[in-house]
C-alpha positions in Angstrom: 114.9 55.5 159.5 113.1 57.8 161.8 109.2 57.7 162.3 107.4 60.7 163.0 103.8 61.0 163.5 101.9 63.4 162.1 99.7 65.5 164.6 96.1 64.2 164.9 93.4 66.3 166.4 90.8 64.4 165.8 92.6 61.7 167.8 93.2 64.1 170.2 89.4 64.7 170.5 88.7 60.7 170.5 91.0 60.6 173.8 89.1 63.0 175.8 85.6 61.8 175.4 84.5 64.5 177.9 84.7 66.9 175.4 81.6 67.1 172.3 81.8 68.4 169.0 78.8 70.3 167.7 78.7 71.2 164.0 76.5 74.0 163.3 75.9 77.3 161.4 78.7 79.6 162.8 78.9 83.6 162.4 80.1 85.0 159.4 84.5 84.6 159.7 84.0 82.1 163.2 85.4 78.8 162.4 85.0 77.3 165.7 83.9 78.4 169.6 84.6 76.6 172.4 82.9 76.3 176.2 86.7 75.9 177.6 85.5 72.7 179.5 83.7 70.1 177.5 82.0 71.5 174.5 83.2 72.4 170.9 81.5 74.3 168.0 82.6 73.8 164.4 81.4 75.6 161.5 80.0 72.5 159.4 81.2 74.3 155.9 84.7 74.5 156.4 87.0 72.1 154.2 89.0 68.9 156.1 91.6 71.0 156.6 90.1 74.1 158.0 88.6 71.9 160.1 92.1 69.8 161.8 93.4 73.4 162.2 90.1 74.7 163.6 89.8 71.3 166.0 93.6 72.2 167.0 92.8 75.8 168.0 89.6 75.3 170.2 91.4 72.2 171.8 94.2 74.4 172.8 92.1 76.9 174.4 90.9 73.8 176.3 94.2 72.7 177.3 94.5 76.2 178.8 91.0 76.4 180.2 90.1 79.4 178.5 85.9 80.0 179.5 85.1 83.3 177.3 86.3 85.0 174.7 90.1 86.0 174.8 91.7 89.0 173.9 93.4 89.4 170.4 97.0 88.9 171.8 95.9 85.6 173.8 94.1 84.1 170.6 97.4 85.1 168.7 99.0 82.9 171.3 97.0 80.0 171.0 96.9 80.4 167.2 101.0 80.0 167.5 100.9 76.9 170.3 98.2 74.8 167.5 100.2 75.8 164.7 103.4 74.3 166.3 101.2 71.6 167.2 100.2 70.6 163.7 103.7 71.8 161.8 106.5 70.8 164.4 108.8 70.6 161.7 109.6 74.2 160.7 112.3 73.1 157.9 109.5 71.0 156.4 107.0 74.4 156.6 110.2 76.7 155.0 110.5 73.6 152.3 106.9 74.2 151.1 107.3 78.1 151.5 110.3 77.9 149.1 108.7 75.6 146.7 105.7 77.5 146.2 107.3 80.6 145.8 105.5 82.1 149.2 101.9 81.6 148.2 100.9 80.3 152.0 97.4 79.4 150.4 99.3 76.6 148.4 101.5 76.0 151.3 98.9 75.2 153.4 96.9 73.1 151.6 100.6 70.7 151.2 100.5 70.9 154.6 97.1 69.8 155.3 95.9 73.3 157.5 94.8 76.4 157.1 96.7 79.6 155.6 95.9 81.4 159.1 98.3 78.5 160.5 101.0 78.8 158.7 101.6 82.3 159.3 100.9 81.8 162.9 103.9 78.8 162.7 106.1 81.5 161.1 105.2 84.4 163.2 108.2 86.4 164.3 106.2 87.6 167.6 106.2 83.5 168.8 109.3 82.4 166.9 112.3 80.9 168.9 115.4 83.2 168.0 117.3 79.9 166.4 113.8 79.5 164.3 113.9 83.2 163.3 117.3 82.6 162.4 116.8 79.3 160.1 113.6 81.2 158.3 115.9 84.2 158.0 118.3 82.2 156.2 116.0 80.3 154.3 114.4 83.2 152.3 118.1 84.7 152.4 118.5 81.6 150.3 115.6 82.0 147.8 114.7 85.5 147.8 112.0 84.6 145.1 109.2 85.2 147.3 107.8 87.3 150.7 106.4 86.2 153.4 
């Protein structure tokens, strides 16, 4: 039997105690900011799950010491390397797509992130060719929905 673990941000935080989360009262549509270095702001409204995917993001813009605000097609970027983060297993992501007939709000919430996740994970702009392939062939398979 294989183990896998499921991605943890919030363990990811707890290992790099140089970096602290504020919660505060965010712009209208910001879930999150980040200094780049050491400081994090989350919107304190956003459900448990909009908040691991939110965590994910500004911790990737970390990892990539990102100081200011980035341009659309480097926060598409990010967006895709957290989402990979938090849904490695793309046949697992396709299984929920299929089950619940495309409705990526429902998908996500099985998948404990954010709908803005789960279309970054299946974004044909960041996709591997072998992934475009298998998600090809999945809805090939069960033409029921649209992504």
């Amino acid at each position: 039997m294989e183990l896998t673990t499921t991605p943890h941000p919030w363990n990811e935080l707890r290992q790099r105690p140089h970096i602290t989360l504020h919660w505060a009262e965010l712009p209208r549509g910001v879930w999150g900011l980040t200094d780049g270095v050491s400081r994090i702001w989350m919107h304190r409204r956003l459900l448990q799950r909009e908040r691991r995917a939110t965590l994910a993001h500004e911790l990737e813009h970390i990892r990539r010491g990102h100081t200011s605000c980035q341009p659309p097609t480097v926060e598409r970027r990010v967006r895709h390397h957290a989402a990979r983060w938090l849904l490695p297993d793309l046949d697992q992501v396709l299984d929920e797509v299929v089950f619940h007939r495309g409705d990526l709000e429902h998908v996500a919430e099985a998948l404990w992130v954010d709908r803005l996740t789960v279309q970054a994970r299946l974004d044909p702009l960041h996709t591997h060719p072998a992934e475009k392939a298998t998600i090809r062939r999945r809805l090939e398979e069960d033409p029921s929905h649209e992504l």
